[in-house]
C-alpha positions in Angstrom: 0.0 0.0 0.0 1.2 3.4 -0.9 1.5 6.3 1.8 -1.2 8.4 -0.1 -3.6 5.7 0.0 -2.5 4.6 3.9 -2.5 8.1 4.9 -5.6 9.4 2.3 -7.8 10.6 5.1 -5.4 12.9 7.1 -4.4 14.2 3.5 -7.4 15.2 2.8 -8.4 16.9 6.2 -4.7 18.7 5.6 -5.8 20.2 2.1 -9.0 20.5 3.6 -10.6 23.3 5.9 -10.3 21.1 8.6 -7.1 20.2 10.2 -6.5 16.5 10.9 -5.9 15.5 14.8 -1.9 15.9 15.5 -1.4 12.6 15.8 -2.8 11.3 12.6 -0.5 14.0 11.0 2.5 13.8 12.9 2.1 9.7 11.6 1.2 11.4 7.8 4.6 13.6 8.0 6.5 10.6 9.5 5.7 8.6 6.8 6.1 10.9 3.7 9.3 11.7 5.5 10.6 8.3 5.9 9.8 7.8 1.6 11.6 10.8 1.1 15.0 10.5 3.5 15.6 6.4 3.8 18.4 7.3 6.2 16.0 8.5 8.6 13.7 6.0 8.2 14.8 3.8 10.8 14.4 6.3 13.3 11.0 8.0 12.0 9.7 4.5 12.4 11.2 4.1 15.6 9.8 7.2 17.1 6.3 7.3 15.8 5.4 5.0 12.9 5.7 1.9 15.3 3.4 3.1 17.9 -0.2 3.4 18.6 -0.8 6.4 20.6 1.0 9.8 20.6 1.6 9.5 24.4 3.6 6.2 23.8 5.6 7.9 21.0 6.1 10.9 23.1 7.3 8.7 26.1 9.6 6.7 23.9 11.4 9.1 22.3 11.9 11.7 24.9 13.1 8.4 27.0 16.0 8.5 24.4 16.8 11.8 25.0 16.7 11.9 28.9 18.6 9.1 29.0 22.5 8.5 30.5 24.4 6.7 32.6 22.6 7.3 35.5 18.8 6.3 34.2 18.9 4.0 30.6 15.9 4.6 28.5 13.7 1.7 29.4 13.4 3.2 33.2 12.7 6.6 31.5 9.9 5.5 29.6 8.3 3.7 32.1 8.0 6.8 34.1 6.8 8.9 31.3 4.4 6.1 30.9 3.3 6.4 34.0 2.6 9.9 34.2 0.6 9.9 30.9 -1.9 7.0 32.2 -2.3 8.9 35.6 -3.2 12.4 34.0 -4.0 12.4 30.4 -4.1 16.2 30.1 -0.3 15.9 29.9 -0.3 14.3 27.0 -3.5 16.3 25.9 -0.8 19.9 26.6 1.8 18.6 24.7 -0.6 18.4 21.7 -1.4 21.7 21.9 2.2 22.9 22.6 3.2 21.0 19.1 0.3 23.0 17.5 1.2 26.4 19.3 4.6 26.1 18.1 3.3 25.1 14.5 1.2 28.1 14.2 3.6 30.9 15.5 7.2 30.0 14.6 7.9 31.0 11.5 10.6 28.2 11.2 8.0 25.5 12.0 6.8 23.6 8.7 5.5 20.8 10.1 4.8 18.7 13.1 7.2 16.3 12.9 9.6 19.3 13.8 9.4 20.3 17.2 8.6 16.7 17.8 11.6 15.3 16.7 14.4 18.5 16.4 13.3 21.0 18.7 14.8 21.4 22.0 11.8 23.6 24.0 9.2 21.5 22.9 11.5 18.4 24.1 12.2 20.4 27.5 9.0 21.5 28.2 7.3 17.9 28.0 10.3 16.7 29.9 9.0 19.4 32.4 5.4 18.3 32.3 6.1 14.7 33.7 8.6 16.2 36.7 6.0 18.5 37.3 3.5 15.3 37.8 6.7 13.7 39.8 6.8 17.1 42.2 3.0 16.7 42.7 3.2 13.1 43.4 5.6 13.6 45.9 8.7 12.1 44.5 11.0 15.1 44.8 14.1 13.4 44.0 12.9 12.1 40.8 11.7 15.4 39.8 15.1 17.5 40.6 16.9 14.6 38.6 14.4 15.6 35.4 15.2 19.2 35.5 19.2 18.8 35.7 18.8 16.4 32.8 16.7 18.8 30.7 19.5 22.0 32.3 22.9 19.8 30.5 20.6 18.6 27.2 18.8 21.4 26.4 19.8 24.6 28.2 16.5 25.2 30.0 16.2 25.3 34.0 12.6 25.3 35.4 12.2 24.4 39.1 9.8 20.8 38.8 7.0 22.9 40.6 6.6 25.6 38.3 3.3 25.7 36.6 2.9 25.8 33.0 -0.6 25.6 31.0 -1.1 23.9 27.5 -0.3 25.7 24.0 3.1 27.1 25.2 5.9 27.6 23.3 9.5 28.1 23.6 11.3 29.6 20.8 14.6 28.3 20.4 14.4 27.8 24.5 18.7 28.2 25.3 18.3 30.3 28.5 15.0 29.7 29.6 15.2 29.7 33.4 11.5 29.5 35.3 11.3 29.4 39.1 9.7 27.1 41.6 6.8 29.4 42.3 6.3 31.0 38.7 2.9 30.3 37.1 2.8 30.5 33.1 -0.7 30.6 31.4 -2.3 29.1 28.1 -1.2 29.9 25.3 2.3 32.2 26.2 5.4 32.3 23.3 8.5 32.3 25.7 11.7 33.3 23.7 15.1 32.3 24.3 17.4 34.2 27.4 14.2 34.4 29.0 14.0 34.5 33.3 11.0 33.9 35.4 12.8 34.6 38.5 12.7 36.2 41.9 14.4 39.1 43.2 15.3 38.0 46.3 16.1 35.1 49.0 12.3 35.1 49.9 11.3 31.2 50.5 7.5 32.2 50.1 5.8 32.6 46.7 8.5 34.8 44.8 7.6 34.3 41.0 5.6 36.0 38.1 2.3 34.6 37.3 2.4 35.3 33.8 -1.8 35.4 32.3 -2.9 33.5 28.5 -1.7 34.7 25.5 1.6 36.8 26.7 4.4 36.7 24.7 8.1 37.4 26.7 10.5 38.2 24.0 14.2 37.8 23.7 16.5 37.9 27.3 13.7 40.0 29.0 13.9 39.0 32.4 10.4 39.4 34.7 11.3 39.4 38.8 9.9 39.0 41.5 5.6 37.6 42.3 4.5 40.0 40.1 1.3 39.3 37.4 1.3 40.1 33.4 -2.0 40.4 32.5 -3.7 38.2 29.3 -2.5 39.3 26.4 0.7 41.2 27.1 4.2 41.7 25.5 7.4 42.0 27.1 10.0 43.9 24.8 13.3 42.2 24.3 16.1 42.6 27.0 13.3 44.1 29.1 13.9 44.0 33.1 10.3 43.5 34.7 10.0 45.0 38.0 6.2 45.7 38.4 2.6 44.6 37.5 1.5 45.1 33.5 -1.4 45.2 32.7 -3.9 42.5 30.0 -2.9 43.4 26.6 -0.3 46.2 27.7 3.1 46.1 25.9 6.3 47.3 27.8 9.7 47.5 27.0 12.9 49.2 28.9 15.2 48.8 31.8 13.2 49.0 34.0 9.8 48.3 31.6 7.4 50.5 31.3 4.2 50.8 29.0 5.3 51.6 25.5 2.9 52.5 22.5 -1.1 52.1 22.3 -2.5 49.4 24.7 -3.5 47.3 21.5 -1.2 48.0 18.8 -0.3 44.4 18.6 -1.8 40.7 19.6 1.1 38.4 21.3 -0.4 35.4 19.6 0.9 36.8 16.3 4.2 37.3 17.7 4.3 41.0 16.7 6.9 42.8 18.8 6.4 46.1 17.0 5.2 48.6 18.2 3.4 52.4 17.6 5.0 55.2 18.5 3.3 57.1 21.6 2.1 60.7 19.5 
């Protein structure tokens, strides 16, 4: 059988109004790639063709990249395996991370992308299953995630940060999020980005960042401070104080810069007007 005639339906729904399910694409994009590159096919097969679920894909291959000499991949995929049968909306996030990231990188042509290649999508699903580990108590476990995703990837957030579905981290080296940070639906995180406190406070120290906010490049946002729905954080930005839903500010320290609406942070616009 041919892949157009395996994979008709989801090729369809793809030149159709209605986009197919990730998984039944991400399988569609593995399989035209594997026709395409031969070398890879091994590994596209591997990773996704061979399984039945996106969870147990997901588990699989992230278990490759965790990892090491300390943990071998079978143990790893148990325990993402484990997570994704306790609490299904993990699984259910990373599914909309993989369509956030298709929808506002520019660089993103496919699914099989981030999936495969991209190191904040990899990190931030890592993140998802310590998270589960720090609520289930299991501490240790949960530090030991977040090294491993600090030495692979170049991303640092605490096990019991809080991070909602259809987030996306834009090439991700830098990305540091503290233990009591709280990041909405739907936020674009850029790379050199902090979430930090300002501080030796042991209480609740963190931004809680709303939906929708996009943090551009290195701006760094301190101390238990919230950024309202919508909002933009210039590049290299120091945030100091509360901003407000769809506010954009920029500056060391931030403050508000241009109209209150002269751009949507879903579109990852980080122009803005000039005040008059």
């Amino acid at each position: 059988m041919s892949i157009e005639t395996e994979f008709s339906p989801v090729l369809t729904e793809i030149n159709g109004a209605t986009p197919p399910p990730v998984w039944k694409r991400l399988r569609f994009e593995a399989a035209a790639s594997a026709a395409e590159e031969p070398t890879l096919a091994s590994l596209l097969n591997a990773a996704i063709l061979s399984h039945d679920h996106f969870h147990d894909a997901l588990s699989y291959y992230l278990a490759l990249k965790i990892a090491g000499s300390e943990m071998n991949a079978l143990q790893v995929r148990e325990i993402f395996e484990d997570a994704y049968r306790s609490d299904p909306a993990i699984a259910k996030a990373a599914e909309r991370d993989m369509s956030a990231t298709l929808e506002r990188d520019a660089a993103c042509r496919s699914f099989l992308q981030p999936f495969l290649f991209f190191k904040g999508f990899q990190a931030l699903q890592t993140h998802r299953v310590a998270h589960w580990l720090w609520n289930e108590g299991r501490d240790t476990l949960a530090f030991f995630f977040q090294s491993r995703v600090s030495e692979l990837f170049g991303v640092d957030i605490h096990p019991a940060a809080q991070i909602g579905a259809g987030v996306m981290f834009d090439h991700a080296t830098g990305i540091v999020i503290g233990e009591t940070a709280v990041v909405g639906d739907d936020c674009s995180i850029l790379q050199g980005v902090t979430l930090g406190g300002t501080g030796k406070e042991i209480d609740d120290r963190h931004p809680k960042i709303g939906n929708g906010v996009l943090v551009s490049v290195g701006a760094k946002v301190l101390g238990n401070i919230r950024i309202g729905d919508g909002a933009r954080i210039g590049a290299g930005s120091v945030v100091l104080k509360e901003v407000g839903p769809n506010c954009t500010v920029a500056g060391v320290p931030a403050k508000p810069v241009g109209d209150p609406c002269c751009g949507k942070a879903e579109s990852m616009d980080q122009s803005f007007l000039e005040d008059k």
